[in-house]
VOPANU-51777 format. One record per residue (C-alpha): residue number from 1; residue in one letter; chain; x, z, y. Coordinates in pm, 1 decimal. Layout:
BEGIN
(ketor NUM A A (X Z Y))
...
END
This chain:
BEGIN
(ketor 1 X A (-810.8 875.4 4087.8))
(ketor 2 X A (-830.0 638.3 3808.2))
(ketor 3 X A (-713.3 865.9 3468.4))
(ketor 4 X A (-767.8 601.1 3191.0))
(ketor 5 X A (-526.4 625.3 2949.2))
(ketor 6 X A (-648.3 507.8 2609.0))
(ketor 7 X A (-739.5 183.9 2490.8))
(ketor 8 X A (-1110.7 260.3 2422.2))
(ketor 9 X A (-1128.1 367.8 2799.7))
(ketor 10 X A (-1009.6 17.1 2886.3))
(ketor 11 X A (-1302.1 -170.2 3093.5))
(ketor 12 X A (-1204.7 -475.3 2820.1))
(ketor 13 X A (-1253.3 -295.8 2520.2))
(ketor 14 X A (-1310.4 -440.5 2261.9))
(ketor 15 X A (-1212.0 -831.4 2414.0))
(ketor 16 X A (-840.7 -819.4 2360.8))
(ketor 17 X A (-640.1 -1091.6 2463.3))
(ketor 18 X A (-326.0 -1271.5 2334.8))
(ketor 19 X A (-50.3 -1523.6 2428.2))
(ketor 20 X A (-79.4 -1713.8 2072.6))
(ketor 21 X A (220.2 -1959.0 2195.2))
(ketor 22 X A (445.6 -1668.6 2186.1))
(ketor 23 X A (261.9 -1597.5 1786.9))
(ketor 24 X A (270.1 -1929.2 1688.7))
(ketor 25 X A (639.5 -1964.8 1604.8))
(ketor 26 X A (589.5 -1596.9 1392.8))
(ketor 27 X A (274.3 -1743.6 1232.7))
(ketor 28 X A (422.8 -2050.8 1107.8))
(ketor 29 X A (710.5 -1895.5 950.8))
(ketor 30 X A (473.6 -1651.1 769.6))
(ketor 31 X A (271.7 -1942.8 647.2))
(ketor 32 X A (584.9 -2142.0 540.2))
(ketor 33 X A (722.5 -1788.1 364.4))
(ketor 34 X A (393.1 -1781.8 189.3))
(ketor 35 X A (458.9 -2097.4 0.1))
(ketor 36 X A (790.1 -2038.0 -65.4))
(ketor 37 X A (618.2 -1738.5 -254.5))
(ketor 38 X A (351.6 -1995.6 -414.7))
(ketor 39 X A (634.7 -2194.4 -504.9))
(ketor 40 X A (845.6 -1943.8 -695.0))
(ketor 41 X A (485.0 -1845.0 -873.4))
(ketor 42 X A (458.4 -2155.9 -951.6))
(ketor 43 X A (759.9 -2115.2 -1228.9))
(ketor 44 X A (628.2 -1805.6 -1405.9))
(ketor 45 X A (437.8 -1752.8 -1690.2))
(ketor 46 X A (72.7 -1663.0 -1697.0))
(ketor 47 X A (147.7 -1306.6 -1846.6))
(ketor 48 X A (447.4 -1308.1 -1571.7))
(ketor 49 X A (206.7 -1382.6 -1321.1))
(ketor 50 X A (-12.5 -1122.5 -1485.5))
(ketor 51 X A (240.5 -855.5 -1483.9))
(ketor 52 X A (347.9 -949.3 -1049.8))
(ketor 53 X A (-13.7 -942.7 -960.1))
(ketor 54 X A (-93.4 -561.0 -1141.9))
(ketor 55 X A (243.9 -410.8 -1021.5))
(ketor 56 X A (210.2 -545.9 -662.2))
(ketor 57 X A (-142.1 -413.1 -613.7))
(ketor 58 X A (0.6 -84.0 -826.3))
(ketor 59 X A (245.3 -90.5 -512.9))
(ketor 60 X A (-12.2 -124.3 -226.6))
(ketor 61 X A (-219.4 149.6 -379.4))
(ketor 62 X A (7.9 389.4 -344.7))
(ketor 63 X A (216.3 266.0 -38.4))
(ketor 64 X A (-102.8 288.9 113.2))
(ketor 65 X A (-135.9 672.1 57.2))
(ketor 66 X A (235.6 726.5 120.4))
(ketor 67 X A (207.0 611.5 490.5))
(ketor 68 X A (6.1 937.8 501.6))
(ketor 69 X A (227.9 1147.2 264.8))
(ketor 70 X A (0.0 1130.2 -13.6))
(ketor 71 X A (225.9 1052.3 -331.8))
(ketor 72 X A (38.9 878.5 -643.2))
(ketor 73 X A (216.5 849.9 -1007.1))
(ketor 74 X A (245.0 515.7 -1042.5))
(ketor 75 X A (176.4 535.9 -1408.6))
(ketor 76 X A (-171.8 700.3 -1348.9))
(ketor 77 X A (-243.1 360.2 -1071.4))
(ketor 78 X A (-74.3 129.9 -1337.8))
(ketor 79 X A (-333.3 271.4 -1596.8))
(ketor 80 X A (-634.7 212.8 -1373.8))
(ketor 81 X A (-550.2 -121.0 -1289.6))
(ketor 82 X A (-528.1 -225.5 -1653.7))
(ketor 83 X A (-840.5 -27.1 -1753.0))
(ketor 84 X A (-1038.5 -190.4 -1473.4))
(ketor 85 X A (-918.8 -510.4 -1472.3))
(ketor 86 X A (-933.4 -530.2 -1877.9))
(ketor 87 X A (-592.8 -652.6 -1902.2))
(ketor 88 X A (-462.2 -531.4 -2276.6))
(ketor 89 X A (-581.3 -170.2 -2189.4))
(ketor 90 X A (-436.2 88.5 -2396.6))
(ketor 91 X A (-664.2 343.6 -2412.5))
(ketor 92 X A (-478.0 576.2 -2682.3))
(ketor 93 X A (-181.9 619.6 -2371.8))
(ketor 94 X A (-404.9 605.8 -2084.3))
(ketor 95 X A (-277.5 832.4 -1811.4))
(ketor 96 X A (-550.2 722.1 -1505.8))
(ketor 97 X A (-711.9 970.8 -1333.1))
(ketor 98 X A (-1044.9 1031.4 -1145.6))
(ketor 99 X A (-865.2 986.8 -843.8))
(ketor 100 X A (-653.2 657.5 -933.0))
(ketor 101 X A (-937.7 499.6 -1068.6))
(ketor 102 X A (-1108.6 554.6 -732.8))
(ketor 103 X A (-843.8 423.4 -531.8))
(ketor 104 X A (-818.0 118.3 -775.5))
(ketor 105 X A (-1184.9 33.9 -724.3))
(ketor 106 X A (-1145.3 36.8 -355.9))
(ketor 107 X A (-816.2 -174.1 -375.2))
(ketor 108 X A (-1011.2 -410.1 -604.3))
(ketor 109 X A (-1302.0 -422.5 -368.8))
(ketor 110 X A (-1160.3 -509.3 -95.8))
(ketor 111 X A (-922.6 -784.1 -239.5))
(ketor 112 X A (-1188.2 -933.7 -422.9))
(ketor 113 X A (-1547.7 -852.8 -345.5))
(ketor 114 X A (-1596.8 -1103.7 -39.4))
(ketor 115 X A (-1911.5 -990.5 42.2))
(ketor 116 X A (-1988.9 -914.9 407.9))
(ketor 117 X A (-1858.3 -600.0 543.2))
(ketor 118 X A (-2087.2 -306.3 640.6))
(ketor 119 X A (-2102.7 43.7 769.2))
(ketor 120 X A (-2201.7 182.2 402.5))
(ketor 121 X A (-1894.5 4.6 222.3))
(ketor 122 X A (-1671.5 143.1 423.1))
(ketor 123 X A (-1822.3 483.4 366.3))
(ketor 124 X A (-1798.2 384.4 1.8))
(ketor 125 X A (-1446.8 304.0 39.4))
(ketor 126 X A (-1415.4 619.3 220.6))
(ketor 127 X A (-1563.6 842.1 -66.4))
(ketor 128 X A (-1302.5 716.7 -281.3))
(ketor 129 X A (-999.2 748.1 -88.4))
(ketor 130 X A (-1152.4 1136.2 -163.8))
(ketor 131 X A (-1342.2 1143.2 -429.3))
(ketor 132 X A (-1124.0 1472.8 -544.4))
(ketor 133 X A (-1013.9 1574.9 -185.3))
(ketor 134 X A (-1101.3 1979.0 -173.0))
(ketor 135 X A (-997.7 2177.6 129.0))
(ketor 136 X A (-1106.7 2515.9 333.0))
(ketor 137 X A (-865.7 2462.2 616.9))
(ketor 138 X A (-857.0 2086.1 679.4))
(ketor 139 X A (-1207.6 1949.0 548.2))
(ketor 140 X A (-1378.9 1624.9 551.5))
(ketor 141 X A (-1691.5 1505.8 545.7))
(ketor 142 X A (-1678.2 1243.2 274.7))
(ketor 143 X A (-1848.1 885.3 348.9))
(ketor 144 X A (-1939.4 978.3 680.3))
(ketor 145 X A (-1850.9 956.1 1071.0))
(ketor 146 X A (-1702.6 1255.7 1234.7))
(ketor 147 X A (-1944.7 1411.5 1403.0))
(ketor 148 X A (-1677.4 1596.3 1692.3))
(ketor 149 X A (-1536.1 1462.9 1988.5))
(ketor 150 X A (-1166.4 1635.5 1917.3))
(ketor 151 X A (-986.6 1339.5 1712.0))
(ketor 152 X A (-618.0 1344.5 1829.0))
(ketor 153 X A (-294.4 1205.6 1642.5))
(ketor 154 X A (-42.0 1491.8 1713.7))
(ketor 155 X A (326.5 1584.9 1615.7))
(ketor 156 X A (569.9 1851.1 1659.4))
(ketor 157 X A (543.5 2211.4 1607.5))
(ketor 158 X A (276.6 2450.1 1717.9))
(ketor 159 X A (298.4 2517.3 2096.7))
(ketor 160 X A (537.7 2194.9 2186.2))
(ketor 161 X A (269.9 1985.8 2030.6))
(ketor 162 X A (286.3 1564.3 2156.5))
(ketor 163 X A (-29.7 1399.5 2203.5))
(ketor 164 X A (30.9 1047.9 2062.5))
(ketor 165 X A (-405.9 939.7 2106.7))
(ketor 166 X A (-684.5 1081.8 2168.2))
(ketor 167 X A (-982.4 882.7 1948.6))
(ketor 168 X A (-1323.5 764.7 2146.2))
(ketor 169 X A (-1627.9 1031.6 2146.0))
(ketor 170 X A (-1838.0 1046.0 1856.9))
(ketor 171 X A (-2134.6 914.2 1966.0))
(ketor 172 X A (-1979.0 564.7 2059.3))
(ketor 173 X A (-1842.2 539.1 1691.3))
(ketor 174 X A (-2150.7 411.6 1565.2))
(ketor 175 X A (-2143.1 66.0 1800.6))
(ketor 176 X A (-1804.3 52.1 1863.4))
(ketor 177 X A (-1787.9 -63.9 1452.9))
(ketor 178 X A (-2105.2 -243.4 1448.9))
(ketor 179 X A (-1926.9 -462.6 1715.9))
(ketor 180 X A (-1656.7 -466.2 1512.4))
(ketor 181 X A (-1791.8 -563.8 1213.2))
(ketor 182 X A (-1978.9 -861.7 1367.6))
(ketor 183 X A (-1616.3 -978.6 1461.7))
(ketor 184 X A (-1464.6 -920.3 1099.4))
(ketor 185 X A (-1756.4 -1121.7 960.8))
(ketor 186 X A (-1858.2 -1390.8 1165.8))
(ketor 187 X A (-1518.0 -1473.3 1374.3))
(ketor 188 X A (-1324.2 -1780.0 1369.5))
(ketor 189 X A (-981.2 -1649.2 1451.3))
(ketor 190 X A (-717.0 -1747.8 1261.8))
(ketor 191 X A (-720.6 -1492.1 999.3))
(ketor 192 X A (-339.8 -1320.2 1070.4))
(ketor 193 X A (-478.6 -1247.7 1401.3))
(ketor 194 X A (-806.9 -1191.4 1265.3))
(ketor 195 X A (-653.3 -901.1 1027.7))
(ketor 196 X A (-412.3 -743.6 1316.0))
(ketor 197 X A (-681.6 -697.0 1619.3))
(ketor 198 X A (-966.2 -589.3 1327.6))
(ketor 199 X A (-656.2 -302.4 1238.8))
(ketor 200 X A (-603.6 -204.6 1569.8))
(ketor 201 X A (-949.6 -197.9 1660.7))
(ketor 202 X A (-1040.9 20.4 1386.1))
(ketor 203 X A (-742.7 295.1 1411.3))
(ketor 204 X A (-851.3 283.0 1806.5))
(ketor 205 X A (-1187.8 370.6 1650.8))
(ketor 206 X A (-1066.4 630.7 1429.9))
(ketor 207 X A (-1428.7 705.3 1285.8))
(ketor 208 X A (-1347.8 975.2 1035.1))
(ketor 209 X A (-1230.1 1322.5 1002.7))
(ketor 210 X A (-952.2 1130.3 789.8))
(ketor 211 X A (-819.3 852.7 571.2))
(ketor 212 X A (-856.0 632.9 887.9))
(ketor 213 X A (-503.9 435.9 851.0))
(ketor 214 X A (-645.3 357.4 481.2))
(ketor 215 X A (-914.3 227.5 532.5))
(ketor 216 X A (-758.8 28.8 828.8))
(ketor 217 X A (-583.0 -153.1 590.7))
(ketor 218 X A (-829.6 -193.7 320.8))
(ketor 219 X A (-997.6 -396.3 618.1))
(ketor 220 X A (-649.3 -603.9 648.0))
(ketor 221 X A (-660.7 -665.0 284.9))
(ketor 222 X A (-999.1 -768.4 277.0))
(ketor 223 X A (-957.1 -1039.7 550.3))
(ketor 224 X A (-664.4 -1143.0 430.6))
(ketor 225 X A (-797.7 -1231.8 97.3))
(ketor 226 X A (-1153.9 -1352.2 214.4))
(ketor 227 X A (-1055.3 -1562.4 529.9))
(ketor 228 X A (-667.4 -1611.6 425.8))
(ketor 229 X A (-454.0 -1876.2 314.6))
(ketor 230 X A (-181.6 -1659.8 159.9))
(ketor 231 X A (-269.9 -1517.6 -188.4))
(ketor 232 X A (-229.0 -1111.8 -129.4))
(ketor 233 X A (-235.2 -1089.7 -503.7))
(ketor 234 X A (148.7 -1102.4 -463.3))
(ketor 235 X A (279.8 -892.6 -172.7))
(ketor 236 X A (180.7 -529.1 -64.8))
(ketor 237 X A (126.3 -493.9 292.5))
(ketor 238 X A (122.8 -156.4 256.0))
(ketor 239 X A (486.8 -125.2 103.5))
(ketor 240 X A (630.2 -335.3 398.3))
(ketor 241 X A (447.1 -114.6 632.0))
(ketor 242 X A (562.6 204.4 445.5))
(ketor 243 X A (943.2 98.2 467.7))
(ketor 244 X A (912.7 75.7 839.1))
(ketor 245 X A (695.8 459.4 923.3))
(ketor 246 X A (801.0 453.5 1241.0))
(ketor 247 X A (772.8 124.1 1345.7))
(ketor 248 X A (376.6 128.1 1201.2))
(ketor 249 X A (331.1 453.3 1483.2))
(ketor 250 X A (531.7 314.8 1753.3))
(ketor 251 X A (351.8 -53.2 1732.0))
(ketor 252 X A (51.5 136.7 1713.3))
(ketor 253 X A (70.7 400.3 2012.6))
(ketor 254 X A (217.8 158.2 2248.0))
(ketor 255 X A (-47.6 -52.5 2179.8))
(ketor 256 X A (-320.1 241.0 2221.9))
(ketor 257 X A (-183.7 355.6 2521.0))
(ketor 258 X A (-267.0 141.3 2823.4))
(ketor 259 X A (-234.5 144.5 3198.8))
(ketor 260 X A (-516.1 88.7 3445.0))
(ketor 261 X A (-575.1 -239.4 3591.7))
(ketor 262 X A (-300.7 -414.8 3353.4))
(ketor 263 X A (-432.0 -688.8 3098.6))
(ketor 264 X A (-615.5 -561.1 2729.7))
(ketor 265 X A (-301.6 -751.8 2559.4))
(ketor 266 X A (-232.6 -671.6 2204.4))
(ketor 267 X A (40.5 -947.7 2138.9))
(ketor 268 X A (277.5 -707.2 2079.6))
(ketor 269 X A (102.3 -527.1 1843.5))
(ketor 270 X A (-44.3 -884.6 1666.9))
(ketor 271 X A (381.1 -1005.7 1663.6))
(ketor 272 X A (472.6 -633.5 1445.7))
(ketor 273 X A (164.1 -724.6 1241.5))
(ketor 274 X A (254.1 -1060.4 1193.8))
(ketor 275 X A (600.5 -973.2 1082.9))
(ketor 276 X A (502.3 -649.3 862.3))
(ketor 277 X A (318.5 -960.6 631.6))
(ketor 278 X A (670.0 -1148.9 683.1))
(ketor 279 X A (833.5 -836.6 546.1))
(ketor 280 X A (634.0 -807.2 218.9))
(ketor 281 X A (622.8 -1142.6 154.7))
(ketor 282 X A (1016.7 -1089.8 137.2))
(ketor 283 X A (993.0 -787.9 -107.5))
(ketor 284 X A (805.4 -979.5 -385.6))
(ketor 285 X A (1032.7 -1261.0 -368.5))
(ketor 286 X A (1294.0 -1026.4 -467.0))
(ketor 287 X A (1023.4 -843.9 -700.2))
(ketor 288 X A (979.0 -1164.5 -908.5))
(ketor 289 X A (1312.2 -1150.6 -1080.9))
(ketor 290 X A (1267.8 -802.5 -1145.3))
(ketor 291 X A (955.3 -896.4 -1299.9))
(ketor 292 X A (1123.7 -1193.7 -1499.1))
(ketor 293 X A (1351.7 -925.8 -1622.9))
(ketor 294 X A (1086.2 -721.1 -1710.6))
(ketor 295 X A (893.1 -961.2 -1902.3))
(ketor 296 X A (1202.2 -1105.0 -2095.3))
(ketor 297 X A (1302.5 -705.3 -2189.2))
(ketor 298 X A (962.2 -595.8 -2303.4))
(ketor 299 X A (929.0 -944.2 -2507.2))
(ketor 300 X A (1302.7 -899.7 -2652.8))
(ketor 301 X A (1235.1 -522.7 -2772.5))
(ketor 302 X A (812.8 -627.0 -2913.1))
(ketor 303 X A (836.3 -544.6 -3220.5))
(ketor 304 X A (1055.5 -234.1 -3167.6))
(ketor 305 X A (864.3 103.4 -3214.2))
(ketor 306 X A (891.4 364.9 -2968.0))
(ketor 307 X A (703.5 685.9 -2852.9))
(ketor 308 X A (498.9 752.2 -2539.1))
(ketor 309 X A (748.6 923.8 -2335.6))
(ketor 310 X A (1023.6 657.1 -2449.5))
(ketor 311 X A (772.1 394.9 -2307.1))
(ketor 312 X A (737.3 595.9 -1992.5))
(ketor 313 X A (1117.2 628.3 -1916.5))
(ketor 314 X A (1144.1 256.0 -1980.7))
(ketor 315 X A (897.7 156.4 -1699.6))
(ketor 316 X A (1038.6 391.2 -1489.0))
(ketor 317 X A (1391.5 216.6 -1555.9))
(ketor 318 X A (1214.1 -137.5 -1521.4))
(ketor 319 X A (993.6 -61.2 -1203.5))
(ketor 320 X A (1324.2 38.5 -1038.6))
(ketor 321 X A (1500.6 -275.6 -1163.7))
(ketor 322 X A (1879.2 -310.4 -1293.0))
(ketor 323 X A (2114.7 -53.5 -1115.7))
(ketor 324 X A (1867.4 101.0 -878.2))
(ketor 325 X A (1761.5 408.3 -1028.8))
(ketor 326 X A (1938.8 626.7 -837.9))
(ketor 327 X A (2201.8 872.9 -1055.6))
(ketor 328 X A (2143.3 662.2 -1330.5))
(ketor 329 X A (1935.4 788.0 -1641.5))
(ketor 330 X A (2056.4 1109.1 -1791.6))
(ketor 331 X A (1881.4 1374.5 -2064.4))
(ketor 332 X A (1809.2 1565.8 -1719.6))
(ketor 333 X A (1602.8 1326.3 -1534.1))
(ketor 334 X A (1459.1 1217.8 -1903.2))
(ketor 335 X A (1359.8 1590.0 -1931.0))
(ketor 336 X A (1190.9 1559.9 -1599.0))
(ketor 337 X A (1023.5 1257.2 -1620.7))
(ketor 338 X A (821.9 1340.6 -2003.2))
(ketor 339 X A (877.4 1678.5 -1951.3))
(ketor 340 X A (993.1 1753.9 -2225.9))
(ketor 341 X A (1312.4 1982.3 -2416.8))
(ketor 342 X A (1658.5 1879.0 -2375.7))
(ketor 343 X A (1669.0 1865.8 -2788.5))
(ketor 344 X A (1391.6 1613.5 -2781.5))
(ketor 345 X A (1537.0 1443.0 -2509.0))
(ketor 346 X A (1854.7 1387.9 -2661.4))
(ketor 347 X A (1692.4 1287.9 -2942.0))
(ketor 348 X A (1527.6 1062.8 -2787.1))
(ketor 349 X A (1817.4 920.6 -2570.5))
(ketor 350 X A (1996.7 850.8 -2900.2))
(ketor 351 X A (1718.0 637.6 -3083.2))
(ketor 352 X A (1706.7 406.2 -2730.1))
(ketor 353 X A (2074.2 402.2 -2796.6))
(ketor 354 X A (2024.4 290.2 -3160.7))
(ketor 355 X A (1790.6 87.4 -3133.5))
(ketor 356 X A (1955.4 -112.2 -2847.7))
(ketor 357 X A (1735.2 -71.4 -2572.3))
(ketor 358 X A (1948.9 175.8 -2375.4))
(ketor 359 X A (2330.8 195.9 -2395.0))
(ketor 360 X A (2579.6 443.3 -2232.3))
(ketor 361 X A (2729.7 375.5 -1893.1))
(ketor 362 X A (3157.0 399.0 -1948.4))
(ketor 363 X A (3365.1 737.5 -1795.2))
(ketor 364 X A (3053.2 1009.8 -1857.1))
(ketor 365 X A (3040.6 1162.2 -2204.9))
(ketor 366 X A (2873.6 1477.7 -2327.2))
(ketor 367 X A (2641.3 1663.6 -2089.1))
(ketor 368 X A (2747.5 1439.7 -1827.8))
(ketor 369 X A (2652.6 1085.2 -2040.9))
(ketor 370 X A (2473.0 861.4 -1826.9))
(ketor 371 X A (2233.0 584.9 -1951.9))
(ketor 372 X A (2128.1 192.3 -1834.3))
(ketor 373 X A (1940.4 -41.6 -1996.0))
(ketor 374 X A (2086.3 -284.9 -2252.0))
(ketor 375 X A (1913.8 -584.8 -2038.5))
END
């Protein structure tokens, strides 16, 4: 009885197979997308451009970690992106972290260190997406393979438990990424399906105890920007991906889970890929007027004077754009967000007011006042 059930067990693996007519039509709209994007660049600013390109790769940084229900302040990522990529770093208000900085240098690595992949980068990148990970119950061996044969993706609770994979043995890790490292550097594909079968292929892989899915699409990002036409300075893949959880698992289980004797085809999976680009090239069109709007507020209100946690409430406001901070601004969520008094946030609240900056929203008064910015 034939029991093969996962992809690695496939007698194809690794030589996938597509139908690229049915792609094509996907592919071309993504490229055409793309240059709509370029297009709308195009029109901005250098410092606007600036501004798209740190808060987009802010975005991927911690989409990326989200996917796996790691939450990153954004302010912290923000911080590390201007301190490593020496753009008007502030260093009196700088609010990275060990563990931001990390996760910035593997972003920036990947996006632009085009340098051949190997087996110790990724373990670098690896080391990062860790590099203040401490646990008794759930460890992992940092920059290394897993060295156990028990790698399973899993939901539900304990005793109704569903079995969504079931990752190759350890001991075929090792050539199973040499192979597939060969294809990410030396392939011709076009690089859209170059960047979905390298994802699969790695999460099929699953090579460490954890942090596989992030390092999955550090790979994406890296072939996007080394073998890619479209300029991934500008859209998070990651934040498209994030938006659509369940989609990500589905795409990849049904893809992971094949039947004996059938075809090793991953079109499927390559289409959701395709489309998951599609879907954040869409988000930073709509980012780029919110980053217009940005630009033009923090330019109108330059030579006002404000204090740190004034600043902080501000980008909060801003990175949410007009109307979409949910509940609107009040001396509550102030409180919570510089944690600091309700007497110094009221305080507070009122200079903004004063100063024209923020101005309060019509039918709430007293404890109940609600705040917007004065864009």
């Amino acid at each position: 009885m034939n029991t093969k059930k996962w992809i690695w067990q496939h007698e194809d693996f690794p030589y996938f197979v597509h139908d690229y007519a049915q792609l094509e039509p996907s592919i071309f709209r993504l490229i055409e997308k793309s240059g709509e994007l370029k297009g709308k660049m195009s029109y901005l600013a250098q410092n606007e451009q600036d501004i798209l390109s740190v808060e987009t790769s802010m975005s991927e940084i911690v989409a990326t970690s989200l996917i796996e229900g790691v939450e990153l302040r954004r302010e912290s990522v923000r911080s590390s992106l201007y301190k490593k990529l020496d753009i008007t770093f502030d260093r009196e208000h700088d609010v990275s972290t060990r563990n931001s900085d990390s996760l910035t240098e593997l972003y920036l690595d990947s996006r632009f260190n085009q340098e051949a992949l190997s087996i110790e980068r990724l373990h670098t990148w690896h080391r990062a997406v860790f590099a203040e990970y401490e646990s008794i119950l759930h460890p992992v061996t940092k920059g290394a393979f897993r060295t156990h044969d028990d790698m399973q993706i899993v939901s539900g609770a304990i005793g109704r438990e569903v079995v969504h994979y079931v990752a190759m043995p350890h001991k075929q890790i090792q050539p199973s990424l040499e192979d597939l490292l060969e294809y990410v550097n030396h392939s011709a594909d076009n690089f859209i399906i170059k960047s979905a079968v390298a994802h699969l292929w790695f999460e099929s892989i699953h090579p460490y105890d954890d942090g596989n899915g992030r390092i999955g699409r550090a790979i994406v990002n890296y072939i996007l920007a080394k073998d890619g036409g479209l300029d991934n300075r500008y859209y998070s893949i990651s934040t498209a991906i994030n938006e659509d959880r369940r989609g990500y698992y589905d795409a990849l289980e049904s893809s992971q889970v094949v039947s004996p004797g059938s075809p090793l085809d991953i079109t499927s999976w390559i289409a959701w890929h395709t489309q998951s680009i599609e879907r954040s090239i869409d988000i930073s069109l709509r980012t780029i007027e919110n980053v217009v709007e940005k630009t033009r507020f923090y330019d109108k209100i330059k030579h006002v004077k404000l204090n740190e946690k004034q600043n902080k409430v501000i980008n909060k406001l801003l990175d949410y754009g007009a109307g979409n901070f949910e509940g609107e601004l009040t001396n509550k969520k102030y409180r919570a967000i510089t944690r600091t008094d309700a007497v110094t946030a009221s305080r507070h609240l009122k200079d903004l007011v004063t100063k024209g900056i923020l101005r309060p929203i019509e039918g709430y008064s007293g404890r109940n006042t609600r705040y917007e910015l004065a864009l």
